[in-house]
The first five atom37 places (N, CA, C, CB, O) and aatype in JSON, in Angstrom:
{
  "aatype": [20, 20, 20, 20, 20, 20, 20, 20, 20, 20, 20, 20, 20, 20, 20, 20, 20, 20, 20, 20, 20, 20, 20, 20, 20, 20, 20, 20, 20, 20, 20, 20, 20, 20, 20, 20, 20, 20, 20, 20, 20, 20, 20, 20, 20, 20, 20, 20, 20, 20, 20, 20, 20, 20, 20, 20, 20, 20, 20, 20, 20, 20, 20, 20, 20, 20, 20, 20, 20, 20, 20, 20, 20, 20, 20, 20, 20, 20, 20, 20, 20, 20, 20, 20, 20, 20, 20, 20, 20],
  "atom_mask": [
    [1, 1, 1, 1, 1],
    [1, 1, 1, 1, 1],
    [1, 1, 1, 1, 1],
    [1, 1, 1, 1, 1],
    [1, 1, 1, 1, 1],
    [1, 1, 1, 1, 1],
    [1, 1, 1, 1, 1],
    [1, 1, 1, 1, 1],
    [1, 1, 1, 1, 1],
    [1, 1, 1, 1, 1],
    [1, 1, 1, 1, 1],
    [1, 1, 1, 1, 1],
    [1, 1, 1, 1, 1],
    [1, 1, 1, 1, 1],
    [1, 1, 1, 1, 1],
    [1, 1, 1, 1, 1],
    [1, 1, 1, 1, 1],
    [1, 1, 1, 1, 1],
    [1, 1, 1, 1, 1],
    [1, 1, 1, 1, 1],
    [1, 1, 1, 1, 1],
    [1, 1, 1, 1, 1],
    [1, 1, 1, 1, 1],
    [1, 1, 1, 1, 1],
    [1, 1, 1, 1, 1],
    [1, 1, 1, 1, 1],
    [1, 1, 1, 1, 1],
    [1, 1, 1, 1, 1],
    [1, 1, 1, 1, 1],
    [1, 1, 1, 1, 1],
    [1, 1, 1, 1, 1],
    [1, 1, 1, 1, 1],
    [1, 1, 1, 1, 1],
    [1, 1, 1, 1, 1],
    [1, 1, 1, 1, 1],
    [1, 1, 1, 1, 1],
    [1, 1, 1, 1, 1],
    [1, 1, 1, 1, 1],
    [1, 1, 1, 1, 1],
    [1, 1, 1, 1, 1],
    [1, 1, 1, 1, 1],
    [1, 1, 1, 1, 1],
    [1, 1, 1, 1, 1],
    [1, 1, 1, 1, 1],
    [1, 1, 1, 1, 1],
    [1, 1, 1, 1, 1],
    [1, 1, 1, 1, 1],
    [1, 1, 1, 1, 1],
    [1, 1, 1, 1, 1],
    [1, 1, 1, 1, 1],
    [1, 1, 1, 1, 1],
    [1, 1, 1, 1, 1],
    [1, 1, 1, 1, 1],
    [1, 1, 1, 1, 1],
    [1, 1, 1, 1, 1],
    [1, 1, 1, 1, 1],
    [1, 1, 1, 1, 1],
    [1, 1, 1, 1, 1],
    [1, 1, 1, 1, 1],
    [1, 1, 1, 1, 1],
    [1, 1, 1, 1, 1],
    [1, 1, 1, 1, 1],
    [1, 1, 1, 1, 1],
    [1, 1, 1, 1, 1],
    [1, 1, 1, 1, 1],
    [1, 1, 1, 1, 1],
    [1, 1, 1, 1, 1],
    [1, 1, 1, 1, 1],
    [1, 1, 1, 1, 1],
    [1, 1, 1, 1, 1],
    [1, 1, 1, 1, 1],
    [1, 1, 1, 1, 1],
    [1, 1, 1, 1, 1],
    [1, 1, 1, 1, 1],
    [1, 1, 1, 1, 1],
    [1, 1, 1, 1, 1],
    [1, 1, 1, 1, 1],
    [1, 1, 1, 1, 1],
    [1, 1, 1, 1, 1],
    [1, 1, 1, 1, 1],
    [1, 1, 1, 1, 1],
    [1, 1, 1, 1, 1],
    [1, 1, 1, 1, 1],
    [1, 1, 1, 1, 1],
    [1, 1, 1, 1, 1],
    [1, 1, 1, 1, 1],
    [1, 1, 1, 1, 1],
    [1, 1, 1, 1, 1],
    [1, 1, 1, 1, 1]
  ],
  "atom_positions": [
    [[246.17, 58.71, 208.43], [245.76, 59.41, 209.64], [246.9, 60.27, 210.2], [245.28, 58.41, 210.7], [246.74, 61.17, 211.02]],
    [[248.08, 59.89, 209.65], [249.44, 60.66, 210.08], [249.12, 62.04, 209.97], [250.79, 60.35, 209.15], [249.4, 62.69, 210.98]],
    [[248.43, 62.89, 208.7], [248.43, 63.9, 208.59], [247.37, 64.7, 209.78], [248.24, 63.97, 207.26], [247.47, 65.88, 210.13]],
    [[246.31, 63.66, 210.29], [245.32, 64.34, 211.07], [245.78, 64.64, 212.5], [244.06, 63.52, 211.09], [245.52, 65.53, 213.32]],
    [[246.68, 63.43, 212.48], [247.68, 64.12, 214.16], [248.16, 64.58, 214.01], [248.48, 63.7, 215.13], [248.37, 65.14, 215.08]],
    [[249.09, 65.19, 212.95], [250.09, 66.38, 212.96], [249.37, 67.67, 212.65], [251.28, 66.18, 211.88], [249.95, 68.75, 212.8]],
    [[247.66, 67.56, 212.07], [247.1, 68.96, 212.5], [246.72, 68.77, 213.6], [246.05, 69.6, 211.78], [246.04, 69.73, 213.95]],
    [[246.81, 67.89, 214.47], [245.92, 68.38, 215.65], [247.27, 69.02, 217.07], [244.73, 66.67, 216.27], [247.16, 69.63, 218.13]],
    [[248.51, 68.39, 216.22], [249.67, 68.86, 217.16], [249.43, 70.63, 216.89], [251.51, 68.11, 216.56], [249.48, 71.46, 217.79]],
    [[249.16, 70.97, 215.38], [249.74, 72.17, 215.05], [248.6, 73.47, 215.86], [249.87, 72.22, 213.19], [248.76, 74.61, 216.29]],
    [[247.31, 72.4, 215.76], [246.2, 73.18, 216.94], [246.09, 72.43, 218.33], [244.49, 73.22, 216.32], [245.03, 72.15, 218.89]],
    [[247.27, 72.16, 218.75], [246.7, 71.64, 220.01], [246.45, 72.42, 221.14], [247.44, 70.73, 220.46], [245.99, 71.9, 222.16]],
    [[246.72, 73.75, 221.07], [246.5, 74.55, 222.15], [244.85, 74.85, 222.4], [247.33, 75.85, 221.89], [244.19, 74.87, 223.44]],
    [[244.48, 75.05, 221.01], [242.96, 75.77, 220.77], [242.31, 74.34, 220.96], [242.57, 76.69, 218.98], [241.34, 74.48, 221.72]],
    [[242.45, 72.95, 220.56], [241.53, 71.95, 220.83], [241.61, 71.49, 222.16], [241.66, 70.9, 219.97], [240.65, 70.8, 222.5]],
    [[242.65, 71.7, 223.17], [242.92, 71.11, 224.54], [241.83, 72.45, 225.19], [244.94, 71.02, 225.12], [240.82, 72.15, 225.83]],
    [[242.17, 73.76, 224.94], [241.18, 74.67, 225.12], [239.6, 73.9, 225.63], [241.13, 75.48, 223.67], [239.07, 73.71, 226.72]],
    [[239.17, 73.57, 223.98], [237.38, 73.37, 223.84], [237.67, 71.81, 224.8], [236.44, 73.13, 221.57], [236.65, 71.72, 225.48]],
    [[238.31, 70.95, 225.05], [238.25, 69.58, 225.63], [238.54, 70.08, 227.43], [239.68, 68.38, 224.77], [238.1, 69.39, 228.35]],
    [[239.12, 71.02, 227.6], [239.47, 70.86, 229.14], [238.08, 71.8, 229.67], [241.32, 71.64, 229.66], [237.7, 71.57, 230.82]],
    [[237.56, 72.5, 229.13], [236.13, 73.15, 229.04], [235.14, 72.1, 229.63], [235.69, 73.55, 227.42], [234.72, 72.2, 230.78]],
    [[234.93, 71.49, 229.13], [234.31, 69.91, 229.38], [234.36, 68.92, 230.23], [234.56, 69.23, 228.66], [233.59, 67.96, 230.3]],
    [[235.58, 69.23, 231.1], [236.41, 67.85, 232.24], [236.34, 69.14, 233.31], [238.65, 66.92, 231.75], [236.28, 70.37, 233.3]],
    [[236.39, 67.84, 234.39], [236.14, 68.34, 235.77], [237.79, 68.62, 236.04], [235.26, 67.11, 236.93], [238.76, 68.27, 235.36]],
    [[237.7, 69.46, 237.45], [239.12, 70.41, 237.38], [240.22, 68.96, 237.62], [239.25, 71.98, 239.02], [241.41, 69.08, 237.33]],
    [[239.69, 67.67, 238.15], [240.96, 66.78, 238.72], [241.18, 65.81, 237.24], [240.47, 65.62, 240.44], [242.08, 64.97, 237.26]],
    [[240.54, 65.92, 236.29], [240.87, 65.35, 235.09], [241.69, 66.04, 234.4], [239.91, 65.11, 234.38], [242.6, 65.49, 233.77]],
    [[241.49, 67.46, 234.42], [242.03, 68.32, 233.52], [243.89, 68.75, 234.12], [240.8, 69.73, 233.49], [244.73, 69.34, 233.44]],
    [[244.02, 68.33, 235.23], [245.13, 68.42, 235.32], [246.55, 67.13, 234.47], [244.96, 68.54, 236.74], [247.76, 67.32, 234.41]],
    [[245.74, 65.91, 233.95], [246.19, 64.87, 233.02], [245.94, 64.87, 232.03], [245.97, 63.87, 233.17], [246.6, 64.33, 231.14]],
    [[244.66, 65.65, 231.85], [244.3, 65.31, 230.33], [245.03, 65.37, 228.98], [243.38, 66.01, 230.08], [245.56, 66.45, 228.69]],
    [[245.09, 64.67, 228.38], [246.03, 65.72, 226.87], [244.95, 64.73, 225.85], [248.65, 65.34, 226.44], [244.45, 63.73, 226.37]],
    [[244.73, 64.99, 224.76], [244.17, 64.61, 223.22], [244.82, 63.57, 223.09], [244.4, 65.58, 221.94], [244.25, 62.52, 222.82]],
    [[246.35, 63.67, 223.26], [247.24, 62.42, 222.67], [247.37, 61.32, 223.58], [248.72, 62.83, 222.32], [247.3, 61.59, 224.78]],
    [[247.56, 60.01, 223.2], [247.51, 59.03, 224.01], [248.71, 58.05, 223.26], [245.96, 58.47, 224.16], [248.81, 57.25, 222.33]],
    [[249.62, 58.73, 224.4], [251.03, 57.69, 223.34], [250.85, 56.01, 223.69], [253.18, 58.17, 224.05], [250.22, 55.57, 224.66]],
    [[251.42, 55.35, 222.87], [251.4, 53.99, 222.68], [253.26, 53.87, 223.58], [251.11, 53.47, 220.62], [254.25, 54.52, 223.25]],
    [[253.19, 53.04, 224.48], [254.81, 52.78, 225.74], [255.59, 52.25, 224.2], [254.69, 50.9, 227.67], [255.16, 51.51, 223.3]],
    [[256.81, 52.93, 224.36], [257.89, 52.82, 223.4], [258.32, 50.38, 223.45], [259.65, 54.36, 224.33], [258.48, 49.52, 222.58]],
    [[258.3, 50.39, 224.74], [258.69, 49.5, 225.35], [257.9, 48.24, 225.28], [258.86, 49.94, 226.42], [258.32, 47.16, 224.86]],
    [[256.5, 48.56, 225.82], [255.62, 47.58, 226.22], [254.3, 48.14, 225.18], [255.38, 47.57, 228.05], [253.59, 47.15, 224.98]],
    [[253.93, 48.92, 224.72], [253.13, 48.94, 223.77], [252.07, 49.43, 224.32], [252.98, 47.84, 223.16], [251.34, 49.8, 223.4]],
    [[251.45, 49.7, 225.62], [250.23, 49.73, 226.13], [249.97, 51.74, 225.88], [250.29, 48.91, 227.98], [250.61, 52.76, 225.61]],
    [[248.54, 51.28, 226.22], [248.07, 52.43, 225.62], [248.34, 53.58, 227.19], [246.21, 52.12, 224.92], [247.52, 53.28, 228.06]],
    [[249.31, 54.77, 227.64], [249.5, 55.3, 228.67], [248.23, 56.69, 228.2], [251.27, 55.57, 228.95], [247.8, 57.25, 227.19]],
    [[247.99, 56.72, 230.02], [246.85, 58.32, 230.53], [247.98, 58.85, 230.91], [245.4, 58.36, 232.01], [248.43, 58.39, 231.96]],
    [[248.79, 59.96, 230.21], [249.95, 60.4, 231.12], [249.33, 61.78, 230.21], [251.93, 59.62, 231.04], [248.68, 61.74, 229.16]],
    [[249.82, 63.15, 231.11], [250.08, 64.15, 230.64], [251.41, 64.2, 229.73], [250.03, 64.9, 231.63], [252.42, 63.51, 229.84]],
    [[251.08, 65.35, 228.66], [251.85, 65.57, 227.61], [253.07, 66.95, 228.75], [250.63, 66.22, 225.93], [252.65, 67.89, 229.42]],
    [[254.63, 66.49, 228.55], [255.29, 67.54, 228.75], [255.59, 68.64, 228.55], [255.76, 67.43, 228.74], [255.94, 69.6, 229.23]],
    [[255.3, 68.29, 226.75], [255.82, 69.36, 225.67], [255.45, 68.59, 224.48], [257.54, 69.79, 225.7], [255.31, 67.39, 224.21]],
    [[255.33, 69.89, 223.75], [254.45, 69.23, 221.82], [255.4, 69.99, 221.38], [252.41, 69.75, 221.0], [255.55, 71.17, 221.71]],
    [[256.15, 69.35, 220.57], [257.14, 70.04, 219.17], [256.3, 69.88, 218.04], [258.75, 69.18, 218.74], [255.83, 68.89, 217.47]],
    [[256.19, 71.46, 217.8], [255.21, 71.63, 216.51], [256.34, 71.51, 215.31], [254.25, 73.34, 216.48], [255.94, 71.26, 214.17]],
    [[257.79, 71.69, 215.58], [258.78, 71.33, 214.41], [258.6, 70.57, 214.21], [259.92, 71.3, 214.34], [257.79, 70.51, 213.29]],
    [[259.12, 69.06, 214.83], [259.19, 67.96, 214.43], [257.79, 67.17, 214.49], [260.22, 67.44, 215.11], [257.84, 66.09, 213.9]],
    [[256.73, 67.43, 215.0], [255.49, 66.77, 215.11], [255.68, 65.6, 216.61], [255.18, 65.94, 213.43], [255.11, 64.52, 216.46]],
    [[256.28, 65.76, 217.66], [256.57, 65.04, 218.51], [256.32, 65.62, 220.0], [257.78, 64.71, 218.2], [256.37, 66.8, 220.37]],
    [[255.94, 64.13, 220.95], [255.37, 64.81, 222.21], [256.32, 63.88, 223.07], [253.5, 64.72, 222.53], [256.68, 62.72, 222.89]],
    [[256.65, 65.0, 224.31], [257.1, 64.22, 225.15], [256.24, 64.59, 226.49], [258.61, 64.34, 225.2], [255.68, 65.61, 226.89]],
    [[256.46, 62.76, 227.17], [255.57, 62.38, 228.13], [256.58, 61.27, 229.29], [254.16, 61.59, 227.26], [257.25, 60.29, 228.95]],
    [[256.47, 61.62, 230.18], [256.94, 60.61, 230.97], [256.32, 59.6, 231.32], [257.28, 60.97, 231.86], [255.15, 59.94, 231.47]],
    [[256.47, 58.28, 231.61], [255.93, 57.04, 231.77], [255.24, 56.78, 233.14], [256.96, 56.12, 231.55], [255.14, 57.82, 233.79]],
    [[254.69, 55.6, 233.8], [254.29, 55.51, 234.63], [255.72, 55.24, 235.94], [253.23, 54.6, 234.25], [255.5, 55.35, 237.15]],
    [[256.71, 55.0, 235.52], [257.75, 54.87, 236.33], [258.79, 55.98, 236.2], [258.29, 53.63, 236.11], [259.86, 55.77, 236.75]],
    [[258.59, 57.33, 235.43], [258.59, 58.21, 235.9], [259.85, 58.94, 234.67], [258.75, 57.97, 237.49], [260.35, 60.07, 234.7]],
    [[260.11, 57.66, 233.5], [261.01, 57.93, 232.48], [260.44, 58.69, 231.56], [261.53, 56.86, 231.92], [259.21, 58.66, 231.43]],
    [[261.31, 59.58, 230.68], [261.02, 60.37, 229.59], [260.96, 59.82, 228.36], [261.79, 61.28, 229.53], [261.8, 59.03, 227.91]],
    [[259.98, 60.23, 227.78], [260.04, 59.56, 226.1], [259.98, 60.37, 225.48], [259.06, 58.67, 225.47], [258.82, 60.73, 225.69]],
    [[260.53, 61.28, 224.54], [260.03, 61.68, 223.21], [259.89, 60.72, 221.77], [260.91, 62.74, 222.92], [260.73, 60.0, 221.22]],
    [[258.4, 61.05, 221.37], [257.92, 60.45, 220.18], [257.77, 60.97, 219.0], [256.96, 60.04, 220.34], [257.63, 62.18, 219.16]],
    [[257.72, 60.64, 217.68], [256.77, 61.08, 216.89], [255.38, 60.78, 216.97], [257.1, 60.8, 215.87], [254.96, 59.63, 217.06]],
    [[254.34, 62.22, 216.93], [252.64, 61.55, 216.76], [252.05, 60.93, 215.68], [251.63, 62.51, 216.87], [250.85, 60.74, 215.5]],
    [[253.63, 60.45, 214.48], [252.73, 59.77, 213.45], [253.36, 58.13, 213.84], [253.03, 60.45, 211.54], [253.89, 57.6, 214.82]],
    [[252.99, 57.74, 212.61], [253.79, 56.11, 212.25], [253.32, 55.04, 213.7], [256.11, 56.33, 212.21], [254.03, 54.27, 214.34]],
    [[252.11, 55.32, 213.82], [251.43, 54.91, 214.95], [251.67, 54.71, 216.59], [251.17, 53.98, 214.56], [251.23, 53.74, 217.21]],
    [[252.47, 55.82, 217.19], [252.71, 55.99, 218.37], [251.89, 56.78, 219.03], [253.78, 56.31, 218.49], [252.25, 57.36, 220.05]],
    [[250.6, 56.92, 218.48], [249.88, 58.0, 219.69], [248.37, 57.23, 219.08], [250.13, 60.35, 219.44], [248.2, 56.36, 218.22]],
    [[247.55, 57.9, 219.83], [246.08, 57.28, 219.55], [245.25, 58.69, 219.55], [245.46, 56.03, 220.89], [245.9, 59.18, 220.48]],
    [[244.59, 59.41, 219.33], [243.46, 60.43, 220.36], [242.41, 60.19, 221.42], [242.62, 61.07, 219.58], [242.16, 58.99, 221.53]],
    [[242.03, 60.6, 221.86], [241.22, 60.68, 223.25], [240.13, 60.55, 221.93], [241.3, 62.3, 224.64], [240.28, 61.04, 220.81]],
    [[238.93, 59.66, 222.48], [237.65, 59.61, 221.97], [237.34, 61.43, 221.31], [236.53, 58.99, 223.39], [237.18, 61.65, 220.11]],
    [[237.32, 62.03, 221.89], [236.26, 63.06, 221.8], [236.75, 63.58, 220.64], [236.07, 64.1, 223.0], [235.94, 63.7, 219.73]],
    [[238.46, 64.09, 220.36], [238.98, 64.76, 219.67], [238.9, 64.11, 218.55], [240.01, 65.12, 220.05], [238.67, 64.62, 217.45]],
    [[239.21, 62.18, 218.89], [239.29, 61.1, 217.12], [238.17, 61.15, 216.88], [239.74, 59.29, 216.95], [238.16, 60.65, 215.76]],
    [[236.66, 61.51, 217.23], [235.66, 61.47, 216.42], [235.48, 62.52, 215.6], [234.68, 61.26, 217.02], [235.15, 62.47, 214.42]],
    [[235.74, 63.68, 216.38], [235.92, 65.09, 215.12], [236.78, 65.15, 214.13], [236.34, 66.39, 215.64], [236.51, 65.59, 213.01]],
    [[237.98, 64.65, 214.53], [238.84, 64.36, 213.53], [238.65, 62.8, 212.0], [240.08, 64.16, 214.61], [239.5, 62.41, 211.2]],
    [[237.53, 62.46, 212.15], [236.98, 61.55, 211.55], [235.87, 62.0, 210.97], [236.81, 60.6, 212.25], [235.17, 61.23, 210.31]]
  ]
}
């Protein structure tokens, strides 16, 4: 599945596009496709994405206490939002 999140990093502009189309304006200000897994505690975070490195395949997101993470979106640190992992399936 590694390869299907790193196409969806490489289109994430055009798929956040067709998904924020769809959400009401106070969702769409959080929304992102990716759903990182806490470096720390493991839980699945609703945080907006900061920045997507289409070099390295990595997103950074700040936590609920307000710290920065950069990740890789493979090797199982991210999940997708329902809508996007069913197309991508």
């Amino acid at each position: 599945f590694d390869e299907v999140l790193k196409r969806a990093v490489d289109r994430y502009d055009a798929i956040m596009e067709v998904m924020l189309a769809s959400l009401r304006e106070e969702r769409r200000q959080t929304y992102s496709i990716f759903l990182p897994f806490h470096p720390e505690t493991g839980r699945v975070l609703y945080v907006p994405m900061k920045s997507i490195n289409r070099d390295d395949y990595t997103i950074t997101f700040d936590d609920e206490e307000g710290r920065e993470w950069t990740v890789p979106v493979t090797g199982g640190n991210v999940k997708l939002q329902w809508k996007p992992d069913f197309g991508a399936r």
